[in-house]
C-alpha positions as CSV (number, residue, x, y, z in Angstrom):
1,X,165.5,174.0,8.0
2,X,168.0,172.5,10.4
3,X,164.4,171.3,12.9
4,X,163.0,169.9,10.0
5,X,165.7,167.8,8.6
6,X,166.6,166.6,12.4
7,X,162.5,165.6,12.9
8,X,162.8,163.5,9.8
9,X,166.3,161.2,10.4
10,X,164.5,160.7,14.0
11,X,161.0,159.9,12.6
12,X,163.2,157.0,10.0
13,X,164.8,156.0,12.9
14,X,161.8,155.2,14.8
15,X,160.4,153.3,11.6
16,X,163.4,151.1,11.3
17,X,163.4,150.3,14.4
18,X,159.6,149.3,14.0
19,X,160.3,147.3,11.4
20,X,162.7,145.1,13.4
21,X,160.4,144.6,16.3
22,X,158.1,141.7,15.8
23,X,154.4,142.7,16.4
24,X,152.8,141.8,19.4
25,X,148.9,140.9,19.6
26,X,146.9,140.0,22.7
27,X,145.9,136.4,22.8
28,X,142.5,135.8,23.2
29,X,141.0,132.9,25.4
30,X,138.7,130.7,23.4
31,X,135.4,130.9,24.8
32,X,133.7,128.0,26.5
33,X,130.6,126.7,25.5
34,X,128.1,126.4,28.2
35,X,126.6,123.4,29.1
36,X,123.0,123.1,29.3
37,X,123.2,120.0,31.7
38,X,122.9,121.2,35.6
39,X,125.9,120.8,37.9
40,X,125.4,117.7,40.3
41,X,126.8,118.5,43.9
42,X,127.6,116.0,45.9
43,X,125.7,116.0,49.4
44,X,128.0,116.7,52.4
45,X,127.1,114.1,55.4
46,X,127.2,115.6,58.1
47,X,128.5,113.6,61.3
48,X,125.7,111.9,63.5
49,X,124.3,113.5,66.2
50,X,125.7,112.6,69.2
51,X,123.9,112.3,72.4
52,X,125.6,114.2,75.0
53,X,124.5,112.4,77.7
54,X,125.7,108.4,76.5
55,X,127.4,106.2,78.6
56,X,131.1,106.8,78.1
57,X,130.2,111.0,78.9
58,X,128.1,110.0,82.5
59,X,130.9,107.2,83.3
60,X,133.5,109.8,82.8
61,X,131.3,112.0,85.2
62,X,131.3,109.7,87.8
63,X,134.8,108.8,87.8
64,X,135.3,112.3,88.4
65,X,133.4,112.3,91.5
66,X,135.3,109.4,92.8
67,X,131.3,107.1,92.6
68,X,132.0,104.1,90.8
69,X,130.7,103.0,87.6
70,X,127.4,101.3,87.3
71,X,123.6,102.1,85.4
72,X,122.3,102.8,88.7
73,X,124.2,105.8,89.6
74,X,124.3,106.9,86.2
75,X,120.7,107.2,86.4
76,X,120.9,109.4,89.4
77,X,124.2,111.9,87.6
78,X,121.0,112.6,84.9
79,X,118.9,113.5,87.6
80,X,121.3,115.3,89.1
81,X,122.0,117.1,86.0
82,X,118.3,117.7,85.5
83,X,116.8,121.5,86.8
84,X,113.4,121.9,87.8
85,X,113.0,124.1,85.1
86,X,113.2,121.3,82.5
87,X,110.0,119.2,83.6
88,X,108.2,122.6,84.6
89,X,108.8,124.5,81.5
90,X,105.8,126.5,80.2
91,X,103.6,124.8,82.9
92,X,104.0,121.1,81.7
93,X,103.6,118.8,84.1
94,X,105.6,115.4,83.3
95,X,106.9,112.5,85.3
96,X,109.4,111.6,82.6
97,X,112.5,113.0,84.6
98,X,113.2,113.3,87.8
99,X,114.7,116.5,89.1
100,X,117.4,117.6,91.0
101,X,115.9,120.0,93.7
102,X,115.8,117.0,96.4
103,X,119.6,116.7,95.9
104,X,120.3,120.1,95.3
105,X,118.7,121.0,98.8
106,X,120.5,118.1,100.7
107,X,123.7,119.6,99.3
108,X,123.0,123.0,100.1
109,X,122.7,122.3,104.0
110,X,126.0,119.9,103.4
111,X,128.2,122.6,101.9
112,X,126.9,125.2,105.0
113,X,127.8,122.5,107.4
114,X,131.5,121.6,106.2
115,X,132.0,125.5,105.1
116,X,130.8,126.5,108.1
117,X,133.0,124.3,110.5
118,X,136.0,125.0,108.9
119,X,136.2,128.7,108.5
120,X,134.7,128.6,112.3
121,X,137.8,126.1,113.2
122,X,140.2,128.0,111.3
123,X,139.3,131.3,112.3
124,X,138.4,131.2,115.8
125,X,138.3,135.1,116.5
126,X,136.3,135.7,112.8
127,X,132.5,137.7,114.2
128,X,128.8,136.0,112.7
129,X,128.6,138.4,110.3
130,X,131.7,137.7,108.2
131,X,131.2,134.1,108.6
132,X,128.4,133.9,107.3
133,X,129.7,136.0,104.0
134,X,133.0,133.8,104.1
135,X,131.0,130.8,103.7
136,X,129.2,132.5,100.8
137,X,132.3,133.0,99.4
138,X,134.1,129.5,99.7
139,X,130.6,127.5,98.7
140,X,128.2,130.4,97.1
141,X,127.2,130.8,93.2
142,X,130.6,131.8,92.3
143,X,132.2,128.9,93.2
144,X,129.9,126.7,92.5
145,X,130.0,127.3,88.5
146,X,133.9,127.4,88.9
147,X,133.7,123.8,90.0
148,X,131.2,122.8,87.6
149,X,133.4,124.2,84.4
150,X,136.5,121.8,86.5
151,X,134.1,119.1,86.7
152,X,133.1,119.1,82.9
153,X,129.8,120.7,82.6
154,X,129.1,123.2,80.5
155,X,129.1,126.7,82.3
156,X,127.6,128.6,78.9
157,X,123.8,128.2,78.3
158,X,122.6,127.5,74.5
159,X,121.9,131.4,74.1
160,X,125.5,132.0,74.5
161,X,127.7,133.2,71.4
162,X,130.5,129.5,71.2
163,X,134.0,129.6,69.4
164,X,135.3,127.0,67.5
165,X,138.0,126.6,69.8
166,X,136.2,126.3,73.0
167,X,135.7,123.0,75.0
168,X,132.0,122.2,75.4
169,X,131.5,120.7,78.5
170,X,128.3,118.1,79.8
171,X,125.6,120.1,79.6
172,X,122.6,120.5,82.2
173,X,119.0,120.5,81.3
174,X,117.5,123.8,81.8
175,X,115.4,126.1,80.2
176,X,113.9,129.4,80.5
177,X,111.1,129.4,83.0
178,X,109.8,132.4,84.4
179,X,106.4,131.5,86.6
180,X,104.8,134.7,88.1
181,X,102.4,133.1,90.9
182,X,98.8,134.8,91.2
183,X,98.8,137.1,94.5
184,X,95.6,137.0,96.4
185,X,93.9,140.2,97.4
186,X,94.5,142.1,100.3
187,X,91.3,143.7,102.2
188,X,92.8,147.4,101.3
189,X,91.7,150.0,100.0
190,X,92.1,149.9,96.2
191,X,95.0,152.6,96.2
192,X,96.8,150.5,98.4
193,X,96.6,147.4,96.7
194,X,97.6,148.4,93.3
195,X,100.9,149.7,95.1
196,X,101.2,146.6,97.2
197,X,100.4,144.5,94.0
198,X,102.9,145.9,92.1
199,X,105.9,145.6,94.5
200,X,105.0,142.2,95.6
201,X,105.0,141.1,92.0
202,X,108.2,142.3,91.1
203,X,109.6,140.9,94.4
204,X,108.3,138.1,92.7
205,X,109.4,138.0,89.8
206,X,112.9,139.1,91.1
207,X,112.9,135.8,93.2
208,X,111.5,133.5,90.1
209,X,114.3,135.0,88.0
210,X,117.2,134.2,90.7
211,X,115.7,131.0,91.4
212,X,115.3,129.9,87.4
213,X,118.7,131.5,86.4
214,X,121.5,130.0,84.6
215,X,123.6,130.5,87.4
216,X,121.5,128.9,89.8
217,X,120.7,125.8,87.7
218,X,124.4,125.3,87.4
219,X,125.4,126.0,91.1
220,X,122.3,123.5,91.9
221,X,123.8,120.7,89.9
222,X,127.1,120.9,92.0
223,X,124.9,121.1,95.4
224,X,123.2,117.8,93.7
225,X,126.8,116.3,93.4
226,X,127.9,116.8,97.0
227,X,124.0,115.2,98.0
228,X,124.8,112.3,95.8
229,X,128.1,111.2,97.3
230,X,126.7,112.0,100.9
231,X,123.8,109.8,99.8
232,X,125.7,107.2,98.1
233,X,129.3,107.5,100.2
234,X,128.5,108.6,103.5
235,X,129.8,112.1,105.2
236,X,133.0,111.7,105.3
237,X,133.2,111.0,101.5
238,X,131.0,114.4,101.3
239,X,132.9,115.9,103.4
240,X,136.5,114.8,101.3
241,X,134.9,116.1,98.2
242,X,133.6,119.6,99.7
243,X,137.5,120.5,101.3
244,X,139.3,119.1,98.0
245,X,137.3,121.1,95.7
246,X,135.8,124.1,98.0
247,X,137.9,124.5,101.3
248,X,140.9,124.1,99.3
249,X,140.9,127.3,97.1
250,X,142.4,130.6,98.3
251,X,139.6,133.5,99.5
252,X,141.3,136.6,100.1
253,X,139.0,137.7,103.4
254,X,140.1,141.5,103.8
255,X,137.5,142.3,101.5
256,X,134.7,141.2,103.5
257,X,135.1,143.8,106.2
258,X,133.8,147.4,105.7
259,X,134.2,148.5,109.1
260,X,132.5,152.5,109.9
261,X,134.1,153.5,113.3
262,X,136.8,151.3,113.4
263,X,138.4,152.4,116.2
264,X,135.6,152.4,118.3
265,X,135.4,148.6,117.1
266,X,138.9,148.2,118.3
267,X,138.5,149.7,121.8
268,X,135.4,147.7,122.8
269,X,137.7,144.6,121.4
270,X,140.7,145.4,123.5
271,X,138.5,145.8,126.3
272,X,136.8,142.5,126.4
273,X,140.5,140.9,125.7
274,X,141.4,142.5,128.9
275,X,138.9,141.6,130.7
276,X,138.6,138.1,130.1
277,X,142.8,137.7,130.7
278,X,141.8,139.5,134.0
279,X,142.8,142.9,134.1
280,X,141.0,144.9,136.2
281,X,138.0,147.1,134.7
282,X,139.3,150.6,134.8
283,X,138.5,154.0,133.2
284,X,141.8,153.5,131.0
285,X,141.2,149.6,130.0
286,X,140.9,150.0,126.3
287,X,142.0,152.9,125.6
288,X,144.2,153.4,122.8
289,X,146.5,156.8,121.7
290,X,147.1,157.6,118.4
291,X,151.0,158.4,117.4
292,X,152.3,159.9,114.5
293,X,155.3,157.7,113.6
294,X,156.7,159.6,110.8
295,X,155.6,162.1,107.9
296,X,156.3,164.0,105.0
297,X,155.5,166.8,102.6
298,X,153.5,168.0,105.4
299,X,153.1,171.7,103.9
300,X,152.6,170.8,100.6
301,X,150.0,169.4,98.5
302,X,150.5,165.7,98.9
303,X,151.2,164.8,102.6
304,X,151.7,161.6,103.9
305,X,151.1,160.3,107.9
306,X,152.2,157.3,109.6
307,X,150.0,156.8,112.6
308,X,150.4,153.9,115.1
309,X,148.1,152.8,117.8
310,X,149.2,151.5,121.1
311,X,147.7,150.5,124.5
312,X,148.6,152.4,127.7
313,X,151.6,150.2,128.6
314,X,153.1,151.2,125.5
315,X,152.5,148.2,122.9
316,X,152.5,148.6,119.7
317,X,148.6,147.1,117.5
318,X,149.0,148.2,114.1
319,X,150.1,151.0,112.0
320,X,148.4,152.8,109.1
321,X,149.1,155.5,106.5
322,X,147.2,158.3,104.6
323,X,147.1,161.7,103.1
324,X,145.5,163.2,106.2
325,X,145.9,162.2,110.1
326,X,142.1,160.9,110.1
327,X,142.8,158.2,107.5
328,X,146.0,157.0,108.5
329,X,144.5,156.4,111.7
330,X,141.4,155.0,110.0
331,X,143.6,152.5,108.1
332,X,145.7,151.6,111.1
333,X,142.5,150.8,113.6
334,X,140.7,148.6,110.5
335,X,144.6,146.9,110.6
336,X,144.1,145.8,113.9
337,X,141.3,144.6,113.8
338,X,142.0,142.5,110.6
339,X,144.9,141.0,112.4
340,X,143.1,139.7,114.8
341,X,139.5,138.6,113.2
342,X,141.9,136.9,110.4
343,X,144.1,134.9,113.1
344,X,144.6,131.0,112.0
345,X,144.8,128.2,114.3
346,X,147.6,125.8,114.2
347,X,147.2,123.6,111.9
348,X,145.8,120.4,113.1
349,X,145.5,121.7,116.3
350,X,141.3,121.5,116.0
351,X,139.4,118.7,115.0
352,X,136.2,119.2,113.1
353,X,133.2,117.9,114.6
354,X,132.1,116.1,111.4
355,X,135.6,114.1,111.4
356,X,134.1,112.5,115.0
357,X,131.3,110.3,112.8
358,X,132.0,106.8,112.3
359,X,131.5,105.9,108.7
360,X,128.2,104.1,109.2
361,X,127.0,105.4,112.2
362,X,123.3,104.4,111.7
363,X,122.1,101.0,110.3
364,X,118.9,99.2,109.4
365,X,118.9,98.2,113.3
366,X,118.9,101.9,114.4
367,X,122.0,103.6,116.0
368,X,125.4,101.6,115.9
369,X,128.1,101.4,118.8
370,X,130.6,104.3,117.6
371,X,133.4,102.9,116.7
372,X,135.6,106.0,116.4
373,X,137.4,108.1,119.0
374,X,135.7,109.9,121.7
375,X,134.8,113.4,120.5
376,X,136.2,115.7,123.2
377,X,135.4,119.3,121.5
378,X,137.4,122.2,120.4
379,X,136.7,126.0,121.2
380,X,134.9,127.7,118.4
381,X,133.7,131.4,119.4
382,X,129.6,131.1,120.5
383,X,127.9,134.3,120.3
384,X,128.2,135.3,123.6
385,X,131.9,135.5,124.2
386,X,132.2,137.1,120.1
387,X,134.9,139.6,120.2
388,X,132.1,142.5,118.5
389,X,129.2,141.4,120.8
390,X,126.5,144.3,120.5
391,X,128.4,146.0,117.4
392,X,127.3,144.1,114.6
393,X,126.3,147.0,112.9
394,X,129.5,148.3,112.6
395,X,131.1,145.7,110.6
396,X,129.3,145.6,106.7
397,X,130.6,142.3,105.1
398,X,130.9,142.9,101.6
399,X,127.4,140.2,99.9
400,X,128.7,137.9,97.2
C-alpha cells in the first residue's frame, strides 16, 4: 500500500515538473531549392611557361664560371649543356644543336692533367696505383655531379620523384638513348659464336648504358665547363677553376689502400729507403721485429694486443692493435706504410709544372718568347725509383 501511494506523489511530481519545463522541438533547416542553371567556374591561368634556358638563367651561368657575359659564349654554355644523347636520340640525325662531347673530351684530359700534378706534387712517396684512384676520386663521377648541383644545374633527371620544396637547378639536355651496335660475325664455329655474341653484346650494352647515363651526362657537362674556360681563358684560368672547385675539397686517402701482405710491402720499402740513403746491402737491411707493447684479457674471451714494429737499431715505424697477435701486426705494418705513402710536401715548396706557362704562350705567329720564370723542375717519384717497384699487385686501391 505504502509502494503504491510513494509511486504515485513521485509520478505527480515528475508531471509538475513537466509542466513547468517549456517544450523543446528540433528546428528544421528550410530546404533549398535547387537551381537548374549550371555552376560557372572560373578558369585558373596558370603561370607561363618559362624557358629554362633564357638569358638572365645562362648569364647567371657564366658569371659563375668567372666568363664574362656576352651572346657568344652563351651560345657555347648551351652547347655545353647539350649531351650527345639529345641530337642522337632514337637514331635522329640533326644538325640543330651542337653537342658537348668535343668539350667534354678536352676537359676530361684537363682535369687528369691538373689532378694528376697536384696529388703527384703533394704526395711525392704516393705508388701508380693509388694515384691513379686518387685522381678518380678528386675529379671522377662523384665529384663531378657534386660540382654541377654547386654550379646550379640540376643533378635529378625528369624521371625523378621532385618536392615542392626542392631547388630546381639548370637543367641539361639528355635523354634516354640506349644504341646496341650490330657485331659482325666471327669465322667460329656456331657454338662459339652464339657464346661470344652474347657476352660481347652485353659488354656492349654495359658500356652504351655507362656512356648514356645520367650520371655521365652530368659529369660531362662539368668536363665541358673546364674545356670552355681553357678554350676561352687560357690554362691557367682552367687550371684556377679545377683547384678552387676540385683540388680544394677534402679526400680522405686511407681508403684507397687494401694492402694483402703488408708487411712484406713494408720490408721491401725499408729496404730500398736504405739503400738509396746508402746503407750497405746486408742480410739484415729491412728487416723488421714484431714487439708486443702491451696487452690485456689475454686468457679470456676478448683479448687485446699492441704490437709495434721497429728496425734493427731499435726505431720505432708504427704501432697497431687487435684481438689476436696476427692482426695487430697486420694493422701496425698497413700503418706504416700509410704514413709514409700519405706524406705531404711543404707547402709551396713544389711548383707545378702547369704554373711555368706564360698566359699566351702560342700566337697567330707560332710560339712566343716565354715571358715567365725559367722552369727549373721539382722531384715527383717516376716509376723507376717508386717506393713498391715490382709489388703492384699487393696494393688493391679501392675503384670509385
Amino acid at each position: 500500500m505504502r509502494g503504491a501511494v510513494l509511486s504515485r506523489t513521485v509520478s505527480a511530481v515528475w508531471q509538475r515538473r513537466l509542466a513547468k519545463t517549456p517544450l523543446r522541438r528540433a528546428t528544421v533547416a528550410p530546404v533549398r531549392a535547387l537551381s537548374t542553371t549550371p555552376a560557372v567556374f572560373k578558369q585558373r591561368r596558370l603561370p607561363p611557361a618559362e624557358d629554362p634556358y633564357n638569358h638572365t638563367a645562362l648569364a647567371a651561368l657564366l658569371s659563375r664560371l668567372s666568363l664574362p657575359p656576352s651572346d657568344k659564349l652563351q651560345a657555347s654554355i648551351l652547347t655545353c649543356l647539350t649531351h650527345p644523347s639529345f641530337v642522337n636520340a632514337q637514331g635522329e640525325e640533326t644538325a640543330d644543336h651542337e653537342t658537348n662531347e668535343l668539350l667534354s673530351n678536352l676537359g676530361n684530359s684537363l682535369l687528369g692533367l691538373f689532378a694528376s700534378e697536384d696529388i703527384a706534387a703533394r704526395y711525392p712517396n704516393l705508388p701508380s696505383t693509388a694515384l691513379s684512384s686518387a685522381v678518380t676520386s678528386y675529379v671522377g663521377p662523384t665529384s663531378l655531379a657534386s660540382v654541377a648541383r654547386e654550379l646550379g644545374i640540376s643533378a635529378t633527371h625528369d624521371s625523378a620523384p621532385k618536392y615542392h620544396n626542392q631547388v630546381q637547378g639548370l637543367p641539361i639536355r639528355w635523354r634516354r638513348a640506349l644504341a646496341v651496335r650490330e657485331l659482325a660475325d666471327t669465322p667460329v664455329s656456331s657454338n662459339f659464336r652464339e657464346a661470344y655474341n652474347d657476352r660481347a653484346a652485353r659488354l656492349d650494352k654495359e658500356r652504351e648504358r655507362k656512356r648514356n647515363s645520367w650520371e655521365e651526362g652530368v659529369a660531362s657537362v662539368v668536363r665541358a665547363f673546364v674545356g670552355l674556360i681553357y678554350q676561352e681563358q687560357g690554362l691557367h684560368a682552367a687550371r684556377e677553376f679545377v683547384h678552387a672547385h676540385f683540388m680544394s675539397r677534402h679526400v680522405d686517402l686511407t681508403h684507397l689502400f687494401k694492402i694483402r701482405k703488408p708487411k712484406h710491402v713494408l720490408s721491401n720499402v725499408v729496404s730500398k729507403h736504405l739503400h738509396d740513403a746508402g746503407v750497405p746491402a746486408s742480410s739484415s737491411l729491412g728487416r723488421i721485429e714484431s714487439r708486443v707493447l702491451a696487452s690485456t684479457g689475454t686468457h679470456t674471451q676478448s683479448p687485446l694486443f699492441n704490437i709495434g714494429l721497429f728496425l734493427q737499431n731499435g726505431l720505432k715505424l708504427a704501432e697497431g692493435h687487435g684481438s689476436s697477435l696476427a692482426m695487430a701486426e697486420h694493422r701496425a705494418a698497413t700503418n706504416a706504410l700509410l704514413s709514409l705513402f700519405l706524406v705531404q710536401s711543404e707547402a709551396g715548396s713544389t711548383r707545378l709544372p702547369t704554373s711555368a706557362h706564360t698566359e699566351r704562350p702560342i700566337s697567330s705567329e707560332g710560339v712566343t718568347q716565354a715571358q715567365g720564370e725559367a722552369w727549373e723542375g721539382s722531384y715527383v717519384s717516376s716509376g723507376a725509383s717508386e717506393p713498391v717497384q715490382g709489388l703492384g699487385n699487393s696494393i688493391r686501391p679501392q675503384r670509385f
